[in-house]
mmCIF entry with sequence, helices, sheets and N, C-alpha, C, O atoms, coordinates in Angstrom:
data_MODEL
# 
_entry.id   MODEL 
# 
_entity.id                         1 
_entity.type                       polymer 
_entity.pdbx_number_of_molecules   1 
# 
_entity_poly.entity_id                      1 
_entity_poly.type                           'polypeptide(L)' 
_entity_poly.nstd_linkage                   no 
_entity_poly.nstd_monomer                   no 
_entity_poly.pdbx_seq_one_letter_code       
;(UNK)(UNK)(UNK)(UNK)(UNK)(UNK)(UNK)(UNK)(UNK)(UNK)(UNK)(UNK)(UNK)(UNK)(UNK)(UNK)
(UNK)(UNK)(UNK)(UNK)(UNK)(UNK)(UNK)(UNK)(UNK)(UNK)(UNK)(UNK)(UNK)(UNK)(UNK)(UNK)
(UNK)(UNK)(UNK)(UNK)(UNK)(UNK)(UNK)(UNK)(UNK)(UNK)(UNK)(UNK)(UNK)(UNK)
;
_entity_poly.pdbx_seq_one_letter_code_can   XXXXXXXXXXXXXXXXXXXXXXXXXXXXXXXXXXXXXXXXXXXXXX 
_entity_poly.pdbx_strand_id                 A 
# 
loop_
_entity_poly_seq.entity_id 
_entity_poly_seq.num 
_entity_poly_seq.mon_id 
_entity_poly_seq.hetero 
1 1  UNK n 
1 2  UNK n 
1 3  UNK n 
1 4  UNK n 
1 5  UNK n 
1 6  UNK n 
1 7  UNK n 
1 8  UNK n 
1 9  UNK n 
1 10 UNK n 
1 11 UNK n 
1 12 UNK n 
1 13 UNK n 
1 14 UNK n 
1 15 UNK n 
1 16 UNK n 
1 17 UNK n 
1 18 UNK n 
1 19 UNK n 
1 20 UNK n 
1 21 UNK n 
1 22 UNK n 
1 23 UNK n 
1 24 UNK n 
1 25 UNK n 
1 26 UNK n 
1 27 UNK n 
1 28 UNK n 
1 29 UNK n 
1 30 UNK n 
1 31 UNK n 
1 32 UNK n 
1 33 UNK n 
1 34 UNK n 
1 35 UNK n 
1 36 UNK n 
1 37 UNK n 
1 38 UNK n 
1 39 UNK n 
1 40 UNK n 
1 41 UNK n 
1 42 UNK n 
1 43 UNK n 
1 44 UNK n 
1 45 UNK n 
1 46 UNK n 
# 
_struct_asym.id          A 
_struct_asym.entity_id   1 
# 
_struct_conf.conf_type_id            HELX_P 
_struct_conf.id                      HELX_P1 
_struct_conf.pdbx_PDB_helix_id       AA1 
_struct_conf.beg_label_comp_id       UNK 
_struct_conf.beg_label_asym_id       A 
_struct_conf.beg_label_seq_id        9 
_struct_conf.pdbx_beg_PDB_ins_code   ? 
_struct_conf.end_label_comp_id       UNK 
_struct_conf.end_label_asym_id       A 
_struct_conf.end_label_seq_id        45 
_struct_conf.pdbx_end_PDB_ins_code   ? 
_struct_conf.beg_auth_comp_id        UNK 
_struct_conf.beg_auth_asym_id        A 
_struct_conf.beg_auth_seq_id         9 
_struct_conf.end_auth_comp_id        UNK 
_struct_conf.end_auth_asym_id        A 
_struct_conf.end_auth_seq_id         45 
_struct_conf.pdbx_PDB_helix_class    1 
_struct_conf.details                 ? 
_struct_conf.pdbx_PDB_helix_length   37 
# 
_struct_conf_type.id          HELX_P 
_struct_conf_type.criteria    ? 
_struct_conf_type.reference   ? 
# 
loop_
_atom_site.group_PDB 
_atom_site.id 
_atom_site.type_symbol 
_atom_site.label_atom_id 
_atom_site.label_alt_id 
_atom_site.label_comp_id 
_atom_site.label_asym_id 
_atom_site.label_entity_id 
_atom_site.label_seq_id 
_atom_site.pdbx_PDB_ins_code 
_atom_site.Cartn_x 
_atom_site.Cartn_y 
_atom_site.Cartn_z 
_atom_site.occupancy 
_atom_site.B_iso_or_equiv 
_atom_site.pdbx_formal_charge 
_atom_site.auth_seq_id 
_atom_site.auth_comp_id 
_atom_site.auth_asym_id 
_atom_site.auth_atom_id 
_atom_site.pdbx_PDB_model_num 
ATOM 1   N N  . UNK A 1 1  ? 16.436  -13.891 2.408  1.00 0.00 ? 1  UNK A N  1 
ATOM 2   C CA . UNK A 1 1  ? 16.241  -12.450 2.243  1.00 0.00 ? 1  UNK A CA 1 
ATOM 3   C C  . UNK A 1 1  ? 17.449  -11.663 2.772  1.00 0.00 ? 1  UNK A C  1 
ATOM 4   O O  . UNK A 1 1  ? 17.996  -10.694 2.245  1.00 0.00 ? 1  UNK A O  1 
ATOM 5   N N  . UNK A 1 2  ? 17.741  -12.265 3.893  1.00 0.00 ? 2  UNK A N  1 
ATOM 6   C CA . UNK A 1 2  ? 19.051  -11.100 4.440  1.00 0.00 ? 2  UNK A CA 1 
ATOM 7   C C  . UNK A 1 2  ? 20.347  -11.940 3.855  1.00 0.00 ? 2  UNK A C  1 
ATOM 8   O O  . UNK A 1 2  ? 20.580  -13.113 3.564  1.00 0.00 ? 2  UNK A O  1 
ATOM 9   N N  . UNK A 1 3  ? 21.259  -10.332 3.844  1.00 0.00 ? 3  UNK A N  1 
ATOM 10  C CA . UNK A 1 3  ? 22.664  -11.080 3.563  1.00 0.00 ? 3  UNK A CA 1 
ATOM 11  C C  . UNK A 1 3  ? 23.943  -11.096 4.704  1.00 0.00 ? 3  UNK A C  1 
ATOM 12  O O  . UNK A 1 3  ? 23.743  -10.490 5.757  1.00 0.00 ? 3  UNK A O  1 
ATOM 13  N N  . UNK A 1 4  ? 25.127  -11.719 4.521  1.00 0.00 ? 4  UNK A N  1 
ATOM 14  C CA . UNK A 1 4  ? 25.779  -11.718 5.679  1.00 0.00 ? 4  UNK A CA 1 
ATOM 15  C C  . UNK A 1 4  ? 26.888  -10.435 5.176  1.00 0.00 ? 4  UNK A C  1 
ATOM 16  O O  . UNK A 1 4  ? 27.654  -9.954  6.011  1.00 0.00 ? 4  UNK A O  1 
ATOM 17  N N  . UNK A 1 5  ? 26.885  -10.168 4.388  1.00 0.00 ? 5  UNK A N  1 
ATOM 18  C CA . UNK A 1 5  ? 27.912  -9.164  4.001  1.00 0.00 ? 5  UNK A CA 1 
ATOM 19  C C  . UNK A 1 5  ? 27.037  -8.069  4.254  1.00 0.00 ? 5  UNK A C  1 
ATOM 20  O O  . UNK A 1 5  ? 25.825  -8.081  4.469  1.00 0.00 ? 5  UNK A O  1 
ATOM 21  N N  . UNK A 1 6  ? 27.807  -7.160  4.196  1.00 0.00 ? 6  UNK A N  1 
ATOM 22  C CA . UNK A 1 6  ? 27.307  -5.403  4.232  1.00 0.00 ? 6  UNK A CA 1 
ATOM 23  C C  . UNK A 1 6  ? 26.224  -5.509  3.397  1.00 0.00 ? 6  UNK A C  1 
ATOM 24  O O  . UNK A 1 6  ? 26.045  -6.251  2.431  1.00 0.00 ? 6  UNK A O  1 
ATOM 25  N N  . UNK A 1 7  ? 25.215  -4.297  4.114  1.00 0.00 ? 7  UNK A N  1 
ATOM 26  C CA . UNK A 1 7  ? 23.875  -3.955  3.133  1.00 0.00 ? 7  UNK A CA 1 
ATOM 27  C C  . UNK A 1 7  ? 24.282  -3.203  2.064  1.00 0.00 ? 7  UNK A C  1 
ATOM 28  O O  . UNK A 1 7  ? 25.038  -2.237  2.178  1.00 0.00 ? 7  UNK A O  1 
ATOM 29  N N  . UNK A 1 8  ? 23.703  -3.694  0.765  1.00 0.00 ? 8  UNK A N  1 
ATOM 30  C CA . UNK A 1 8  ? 23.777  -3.014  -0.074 1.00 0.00 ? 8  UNK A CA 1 
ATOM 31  C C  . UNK A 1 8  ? 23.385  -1.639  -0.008 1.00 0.00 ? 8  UNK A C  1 
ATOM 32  O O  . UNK A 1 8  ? 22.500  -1.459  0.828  1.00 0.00 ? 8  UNK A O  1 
ATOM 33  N N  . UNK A 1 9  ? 23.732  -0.673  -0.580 1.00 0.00 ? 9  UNK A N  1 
ATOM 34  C CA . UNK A 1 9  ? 22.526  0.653   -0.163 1.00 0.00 ? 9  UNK A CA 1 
ATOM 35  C C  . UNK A 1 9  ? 21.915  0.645   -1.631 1.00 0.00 ? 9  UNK A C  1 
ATOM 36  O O  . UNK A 1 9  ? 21.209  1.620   -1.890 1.00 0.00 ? 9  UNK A O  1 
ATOM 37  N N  . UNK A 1 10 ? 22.045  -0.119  -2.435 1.00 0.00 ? 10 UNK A N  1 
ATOM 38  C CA . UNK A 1 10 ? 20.999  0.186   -3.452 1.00 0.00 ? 10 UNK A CA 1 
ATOM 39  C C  . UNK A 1 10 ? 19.701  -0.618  -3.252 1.00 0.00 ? 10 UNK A C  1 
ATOM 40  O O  . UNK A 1 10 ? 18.636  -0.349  -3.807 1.00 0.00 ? 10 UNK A O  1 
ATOM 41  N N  . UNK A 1 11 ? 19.926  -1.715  -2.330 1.00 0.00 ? 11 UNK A N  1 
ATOM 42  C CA . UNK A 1 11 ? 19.248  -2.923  -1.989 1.00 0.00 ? 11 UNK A CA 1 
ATOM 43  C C  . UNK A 1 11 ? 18.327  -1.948  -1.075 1.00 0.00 ? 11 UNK A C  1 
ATOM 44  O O  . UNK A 1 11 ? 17.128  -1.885  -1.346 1.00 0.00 ? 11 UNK A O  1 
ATOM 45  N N  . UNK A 1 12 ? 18.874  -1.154  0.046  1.00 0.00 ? 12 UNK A N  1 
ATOM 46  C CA . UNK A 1 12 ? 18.453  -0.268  0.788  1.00 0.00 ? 12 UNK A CA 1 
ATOM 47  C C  . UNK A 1 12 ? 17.135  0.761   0.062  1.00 0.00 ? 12 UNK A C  1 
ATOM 48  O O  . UNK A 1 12 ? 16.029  0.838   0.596  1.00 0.00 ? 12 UNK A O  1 
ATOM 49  N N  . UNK A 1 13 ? 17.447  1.403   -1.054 1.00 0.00 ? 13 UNK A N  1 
ATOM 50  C CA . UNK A 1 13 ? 17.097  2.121   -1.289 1.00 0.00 ? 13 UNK A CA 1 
ATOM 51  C C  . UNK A 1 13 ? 15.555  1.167   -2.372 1.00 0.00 ? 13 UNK A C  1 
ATOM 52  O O  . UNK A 1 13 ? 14.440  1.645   -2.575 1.00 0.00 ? 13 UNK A O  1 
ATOM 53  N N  . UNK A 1 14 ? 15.962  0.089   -2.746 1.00 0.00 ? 14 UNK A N  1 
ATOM 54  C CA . UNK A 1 14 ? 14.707  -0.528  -3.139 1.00 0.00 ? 14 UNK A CA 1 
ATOM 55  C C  . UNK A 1 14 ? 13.701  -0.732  -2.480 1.00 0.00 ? 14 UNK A C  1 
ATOM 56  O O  . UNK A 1 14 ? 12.637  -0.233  -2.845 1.00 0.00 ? 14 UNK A O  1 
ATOM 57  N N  . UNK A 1 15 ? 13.778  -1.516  -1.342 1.00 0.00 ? 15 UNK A N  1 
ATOM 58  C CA . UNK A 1 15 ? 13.699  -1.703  0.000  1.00 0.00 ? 15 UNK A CA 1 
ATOM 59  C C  . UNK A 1 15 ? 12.635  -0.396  0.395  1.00 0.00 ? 15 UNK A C  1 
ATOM 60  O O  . UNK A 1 15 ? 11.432  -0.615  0.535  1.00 0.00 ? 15 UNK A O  1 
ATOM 61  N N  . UNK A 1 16 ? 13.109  0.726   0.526  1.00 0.00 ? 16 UNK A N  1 
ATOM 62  C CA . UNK A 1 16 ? 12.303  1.991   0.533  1.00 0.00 ? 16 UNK A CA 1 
ATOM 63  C C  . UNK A 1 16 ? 11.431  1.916   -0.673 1.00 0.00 ? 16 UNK A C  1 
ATOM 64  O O  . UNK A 1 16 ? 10.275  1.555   -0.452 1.00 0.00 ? 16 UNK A O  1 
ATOM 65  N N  . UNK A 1 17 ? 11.637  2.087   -1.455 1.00 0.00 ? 17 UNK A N  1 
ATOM 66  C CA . UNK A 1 17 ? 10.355  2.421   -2.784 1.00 0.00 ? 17 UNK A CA 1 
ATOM 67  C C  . UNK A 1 17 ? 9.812   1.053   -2.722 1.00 0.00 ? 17 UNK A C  1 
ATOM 68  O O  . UNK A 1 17 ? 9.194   0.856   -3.768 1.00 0.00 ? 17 UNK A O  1 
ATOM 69  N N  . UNK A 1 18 ? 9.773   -0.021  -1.919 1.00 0.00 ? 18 UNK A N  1 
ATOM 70  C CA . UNK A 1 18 ? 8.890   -1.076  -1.871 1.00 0.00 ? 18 UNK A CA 1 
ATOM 71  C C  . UNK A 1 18 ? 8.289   -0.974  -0.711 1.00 0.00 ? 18 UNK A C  1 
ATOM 72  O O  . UNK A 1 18 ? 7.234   -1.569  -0.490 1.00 0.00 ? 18 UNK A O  1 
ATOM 73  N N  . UNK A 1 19 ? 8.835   -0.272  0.101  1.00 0.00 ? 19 UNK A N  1 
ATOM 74  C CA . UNK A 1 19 ? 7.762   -0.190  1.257  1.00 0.00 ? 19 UNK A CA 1 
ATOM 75  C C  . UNK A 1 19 ? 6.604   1.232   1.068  1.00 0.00 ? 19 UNK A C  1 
ATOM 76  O O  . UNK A 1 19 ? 5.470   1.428   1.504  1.00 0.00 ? 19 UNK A O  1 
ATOM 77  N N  . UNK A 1 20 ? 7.354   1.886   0.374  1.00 0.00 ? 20 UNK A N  1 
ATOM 78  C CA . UNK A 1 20 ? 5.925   3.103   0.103  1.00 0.00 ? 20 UNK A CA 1 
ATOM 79  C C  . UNK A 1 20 ? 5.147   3.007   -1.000 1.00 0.00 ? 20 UNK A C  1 
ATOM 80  O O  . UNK A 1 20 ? 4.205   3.782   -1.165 1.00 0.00 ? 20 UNK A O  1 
ATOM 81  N N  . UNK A 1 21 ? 5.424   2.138   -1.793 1.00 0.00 ? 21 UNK A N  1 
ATOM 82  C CA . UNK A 1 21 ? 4.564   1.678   -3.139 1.00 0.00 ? 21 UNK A CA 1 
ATOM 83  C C  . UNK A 1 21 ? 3.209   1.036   -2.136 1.00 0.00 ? 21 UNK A C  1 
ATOM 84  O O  . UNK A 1 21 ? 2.020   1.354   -2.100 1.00 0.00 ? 21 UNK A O  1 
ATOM 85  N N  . UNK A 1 22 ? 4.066   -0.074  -1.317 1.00 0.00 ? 22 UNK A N  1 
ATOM 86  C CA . UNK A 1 22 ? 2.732   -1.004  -0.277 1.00 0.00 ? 22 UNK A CA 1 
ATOM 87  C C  . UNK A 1 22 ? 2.048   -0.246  0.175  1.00 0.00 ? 22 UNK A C  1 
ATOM 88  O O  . UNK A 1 22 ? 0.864   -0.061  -0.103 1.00 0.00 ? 22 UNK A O  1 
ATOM 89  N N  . UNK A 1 23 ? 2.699   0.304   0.940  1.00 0.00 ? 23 UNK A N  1 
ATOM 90  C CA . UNK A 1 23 ? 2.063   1.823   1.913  1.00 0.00 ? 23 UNK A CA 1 
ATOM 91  C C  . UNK A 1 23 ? 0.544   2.718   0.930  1.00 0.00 ? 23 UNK A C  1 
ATOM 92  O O  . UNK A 1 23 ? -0.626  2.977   1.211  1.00 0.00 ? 23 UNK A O  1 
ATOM 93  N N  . UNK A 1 24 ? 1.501   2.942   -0.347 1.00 0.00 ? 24 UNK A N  1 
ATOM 94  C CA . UNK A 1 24 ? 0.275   4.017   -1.318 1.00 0.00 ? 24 UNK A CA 1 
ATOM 95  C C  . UNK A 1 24 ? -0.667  2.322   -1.813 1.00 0.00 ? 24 UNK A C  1 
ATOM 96  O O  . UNK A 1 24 ? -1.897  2.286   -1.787 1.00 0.00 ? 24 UNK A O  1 
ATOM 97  N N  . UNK A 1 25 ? -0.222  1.673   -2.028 1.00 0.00 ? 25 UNK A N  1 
ATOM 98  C CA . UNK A 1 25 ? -1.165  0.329   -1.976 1.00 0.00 ? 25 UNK A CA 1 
ATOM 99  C C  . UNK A 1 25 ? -2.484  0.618   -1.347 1.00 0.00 ? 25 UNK A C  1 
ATOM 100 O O  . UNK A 1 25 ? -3.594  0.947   -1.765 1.00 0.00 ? 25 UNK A O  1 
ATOM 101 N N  . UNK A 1 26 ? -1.847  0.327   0.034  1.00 0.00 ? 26 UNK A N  1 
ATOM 102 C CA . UNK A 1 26 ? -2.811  -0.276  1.067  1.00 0.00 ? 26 UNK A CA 1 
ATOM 103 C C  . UNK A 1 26 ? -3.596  1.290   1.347  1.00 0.00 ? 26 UNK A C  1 
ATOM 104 O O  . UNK A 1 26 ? -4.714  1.224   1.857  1.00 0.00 ? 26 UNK A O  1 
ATOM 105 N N  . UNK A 1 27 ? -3.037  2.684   1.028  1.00 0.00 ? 27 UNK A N  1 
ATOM 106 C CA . UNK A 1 27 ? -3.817  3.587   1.203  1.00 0.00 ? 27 UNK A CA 1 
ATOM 107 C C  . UNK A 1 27 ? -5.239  3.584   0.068  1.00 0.00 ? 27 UNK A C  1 
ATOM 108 O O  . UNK A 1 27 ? -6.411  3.408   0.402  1.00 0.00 ? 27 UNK A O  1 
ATOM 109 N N  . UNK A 1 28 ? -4.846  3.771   -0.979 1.00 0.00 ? 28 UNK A N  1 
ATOM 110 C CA . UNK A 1 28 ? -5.535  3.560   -2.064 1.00 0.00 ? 28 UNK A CA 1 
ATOM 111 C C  . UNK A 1 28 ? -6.676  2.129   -1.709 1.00 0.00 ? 28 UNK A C  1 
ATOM 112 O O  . UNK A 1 28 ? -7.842  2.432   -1.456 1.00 0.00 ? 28 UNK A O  1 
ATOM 113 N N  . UNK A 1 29 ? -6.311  0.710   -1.706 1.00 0.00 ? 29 UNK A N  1 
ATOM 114 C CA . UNK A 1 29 ? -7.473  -0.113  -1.009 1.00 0.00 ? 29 UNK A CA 1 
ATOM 115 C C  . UNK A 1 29 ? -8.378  0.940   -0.358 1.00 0.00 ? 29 UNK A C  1 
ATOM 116 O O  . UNK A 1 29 ? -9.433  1.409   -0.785 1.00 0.00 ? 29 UNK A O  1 
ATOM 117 N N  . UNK A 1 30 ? -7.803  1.165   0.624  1.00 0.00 ? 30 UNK A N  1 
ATOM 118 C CA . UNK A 1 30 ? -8.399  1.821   1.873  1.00 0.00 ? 30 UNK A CA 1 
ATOM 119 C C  . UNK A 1 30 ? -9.601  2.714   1.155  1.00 0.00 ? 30 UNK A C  1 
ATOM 120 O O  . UNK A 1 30 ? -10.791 2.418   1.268  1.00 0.00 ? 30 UNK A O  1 
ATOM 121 N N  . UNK A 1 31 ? -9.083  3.919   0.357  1.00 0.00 ? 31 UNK A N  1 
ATOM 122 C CA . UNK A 1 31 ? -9.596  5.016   0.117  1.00 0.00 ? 31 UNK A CA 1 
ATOM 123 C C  . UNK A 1 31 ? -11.039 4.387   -1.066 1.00 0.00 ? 31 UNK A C  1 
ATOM 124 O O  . UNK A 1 31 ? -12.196 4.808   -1.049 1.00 0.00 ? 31 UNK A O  1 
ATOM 125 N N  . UNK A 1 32 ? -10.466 3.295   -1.996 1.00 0.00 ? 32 UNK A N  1 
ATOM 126 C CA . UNK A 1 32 ? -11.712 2.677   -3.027 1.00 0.00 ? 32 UNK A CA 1 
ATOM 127 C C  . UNK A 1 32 ? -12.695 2.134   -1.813 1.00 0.00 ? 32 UNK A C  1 
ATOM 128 O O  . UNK A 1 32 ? -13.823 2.586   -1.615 1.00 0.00 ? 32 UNK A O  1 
ATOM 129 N N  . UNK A 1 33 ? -12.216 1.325   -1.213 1.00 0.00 ? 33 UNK A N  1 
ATOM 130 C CA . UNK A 1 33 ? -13.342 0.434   -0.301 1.00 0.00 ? 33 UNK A CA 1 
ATOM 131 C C  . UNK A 1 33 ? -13.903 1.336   0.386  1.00 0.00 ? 33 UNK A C  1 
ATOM 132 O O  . UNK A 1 33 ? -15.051 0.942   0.592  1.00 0.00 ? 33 UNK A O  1 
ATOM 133 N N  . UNK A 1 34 ? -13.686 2.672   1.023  1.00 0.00 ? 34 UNK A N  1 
ATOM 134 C CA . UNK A 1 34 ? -14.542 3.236   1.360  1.00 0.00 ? 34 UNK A CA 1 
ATOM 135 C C  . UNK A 1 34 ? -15.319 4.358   0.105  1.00 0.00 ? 34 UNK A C  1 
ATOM 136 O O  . UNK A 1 34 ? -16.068 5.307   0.333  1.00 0.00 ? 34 UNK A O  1 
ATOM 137 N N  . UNK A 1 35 ? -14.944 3.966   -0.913 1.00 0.00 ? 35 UNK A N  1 
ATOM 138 C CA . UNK A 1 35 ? -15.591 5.359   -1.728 1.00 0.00 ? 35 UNK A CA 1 
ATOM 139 C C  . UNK A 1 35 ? -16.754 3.867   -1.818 1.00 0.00 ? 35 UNK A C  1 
ATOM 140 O O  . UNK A 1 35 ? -17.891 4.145   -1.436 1.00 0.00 ? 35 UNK A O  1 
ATOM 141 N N  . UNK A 1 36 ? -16.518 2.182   -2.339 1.00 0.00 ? 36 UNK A N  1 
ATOM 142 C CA . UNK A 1 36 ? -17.480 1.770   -2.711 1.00 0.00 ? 36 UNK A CA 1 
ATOM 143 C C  . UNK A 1 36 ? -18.637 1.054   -1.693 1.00 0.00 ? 36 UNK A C  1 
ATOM 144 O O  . UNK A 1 36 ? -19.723 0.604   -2.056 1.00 0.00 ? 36 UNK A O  1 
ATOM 145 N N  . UNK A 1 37 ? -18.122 1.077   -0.395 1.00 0.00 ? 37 UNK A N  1 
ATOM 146 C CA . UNK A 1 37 ? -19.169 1.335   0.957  1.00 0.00 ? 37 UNK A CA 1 
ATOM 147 C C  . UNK A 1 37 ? -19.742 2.721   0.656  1.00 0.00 ? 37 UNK A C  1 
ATOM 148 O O  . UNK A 1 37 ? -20.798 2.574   1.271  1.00 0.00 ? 37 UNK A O  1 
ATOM 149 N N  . UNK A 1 38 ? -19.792 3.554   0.322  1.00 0.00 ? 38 UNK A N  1 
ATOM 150 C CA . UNK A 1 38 ? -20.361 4.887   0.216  1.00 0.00 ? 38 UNK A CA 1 
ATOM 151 C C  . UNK A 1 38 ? -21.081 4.697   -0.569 1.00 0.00 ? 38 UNK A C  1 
ATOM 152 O O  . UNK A 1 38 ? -22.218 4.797   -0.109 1.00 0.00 ? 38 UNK A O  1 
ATOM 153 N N  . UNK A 1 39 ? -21.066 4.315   -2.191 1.00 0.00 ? 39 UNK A N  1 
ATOM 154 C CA . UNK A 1 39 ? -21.739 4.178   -3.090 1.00 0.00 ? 39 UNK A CA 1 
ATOM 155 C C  . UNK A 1 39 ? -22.875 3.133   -2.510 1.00 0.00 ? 39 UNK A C  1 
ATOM 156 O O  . UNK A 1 39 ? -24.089 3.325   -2.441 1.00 0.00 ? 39 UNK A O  1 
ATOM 157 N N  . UNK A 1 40 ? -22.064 1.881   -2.084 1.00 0.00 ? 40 UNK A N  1 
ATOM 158 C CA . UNK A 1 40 ? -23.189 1.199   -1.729 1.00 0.00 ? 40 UNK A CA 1 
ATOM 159 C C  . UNK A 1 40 ? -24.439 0.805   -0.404 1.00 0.00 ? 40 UNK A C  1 
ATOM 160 O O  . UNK A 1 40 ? -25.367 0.030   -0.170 1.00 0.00 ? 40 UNK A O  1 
ATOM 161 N N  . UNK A 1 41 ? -23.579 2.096   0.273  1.00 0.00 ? 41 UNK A N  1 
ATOM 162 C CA . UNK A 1 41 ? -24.831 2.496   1.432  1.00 0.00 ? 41 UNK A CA 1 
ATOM 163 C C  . UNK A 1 41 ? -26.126 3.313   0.502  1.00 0.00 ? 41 UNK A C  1 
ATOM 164 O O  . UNK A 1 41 ? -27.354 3.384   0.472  1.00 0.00 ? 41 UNK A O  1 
ATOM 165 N N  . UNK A 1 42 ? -25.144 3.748   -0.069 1.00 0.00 ? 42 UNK A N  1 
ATOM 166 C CA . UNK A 1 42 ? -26.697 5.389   -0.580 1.00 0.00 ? 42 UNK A CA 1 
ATOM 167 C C  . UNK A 1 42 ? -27.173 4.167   -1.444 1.00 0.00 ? 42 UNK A C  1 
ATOM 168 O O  . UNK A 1 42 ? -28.171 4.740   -1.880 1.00 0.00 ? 42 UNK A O  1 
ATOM 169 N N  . UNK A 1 43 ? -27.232 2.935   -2.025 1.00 0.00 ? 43 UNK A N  1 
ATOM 170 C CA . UNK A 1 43 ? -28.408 2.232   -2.627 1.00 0.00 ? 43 UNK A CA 1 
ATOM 171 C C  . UNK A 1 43 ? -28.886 1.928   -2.448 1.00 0.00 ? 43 UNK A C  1 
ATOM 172 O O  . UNK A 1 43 ? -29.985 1.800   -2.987 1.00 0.00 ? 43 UNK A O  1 
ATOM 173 N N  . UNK A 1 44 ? -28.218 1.260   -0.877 1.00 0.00 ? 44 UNK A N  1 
ATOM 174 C CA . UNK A 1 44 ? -28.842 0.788   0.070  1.00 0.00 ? 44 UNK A CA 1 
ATOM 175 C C  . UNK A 1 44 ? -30.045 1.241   0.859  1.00 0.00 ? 44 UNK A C  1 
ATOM 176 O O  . UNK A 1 44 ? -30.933 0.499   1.280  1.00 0.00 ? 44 UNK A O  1 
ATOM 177 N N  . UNK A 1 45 ? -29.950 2.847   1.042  1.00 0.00 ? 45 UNK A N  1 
ATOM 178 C CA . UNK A 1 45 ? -30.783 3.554   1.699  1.00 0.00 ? 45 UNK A CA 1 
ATOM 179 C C  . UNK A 1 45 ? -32.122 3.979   0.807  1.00 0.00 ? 45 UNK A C  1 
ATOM 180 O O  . UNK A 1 45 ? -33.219 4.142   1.342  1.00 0.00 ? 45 UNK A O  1 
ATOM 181 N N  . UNK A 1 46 ? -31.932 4.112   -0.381 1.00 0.00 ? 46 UNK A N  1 
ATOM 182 C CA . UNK A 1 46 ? -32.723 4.127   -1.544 1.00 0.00 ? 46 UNK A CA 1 
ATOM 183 C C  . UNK A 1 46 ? -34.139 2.938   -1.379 1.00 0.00 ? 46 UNK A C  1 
ATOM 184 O O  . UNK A 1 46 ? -34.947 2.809   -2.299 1.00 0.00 ? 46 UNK A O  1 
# 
């Protein structure tokens, strides 16, 4: 993964839009799994 020469900065800049793609990833998981714990409490409670 790493190189011994200078960082690229385009490598850099991928690097960024791959870490906030994960980031809106793992938000989004986050945000479904709790919309479908929600859904599936209220059936539950039913």
């Amino acid at each position: 993964m790493f190189k011994l020469k200078g960082v690229d900065p385009l490598d850099e800049k991928k690097k960024e839009k791959l870490s906030k793609l994960i980031k809106k990833g793992e938000k989004f998981k986050k945000r479904s799994l709790e919309r479908w714990n929600n859904k599936t409490s209220k059936y539950n409670k039913k």
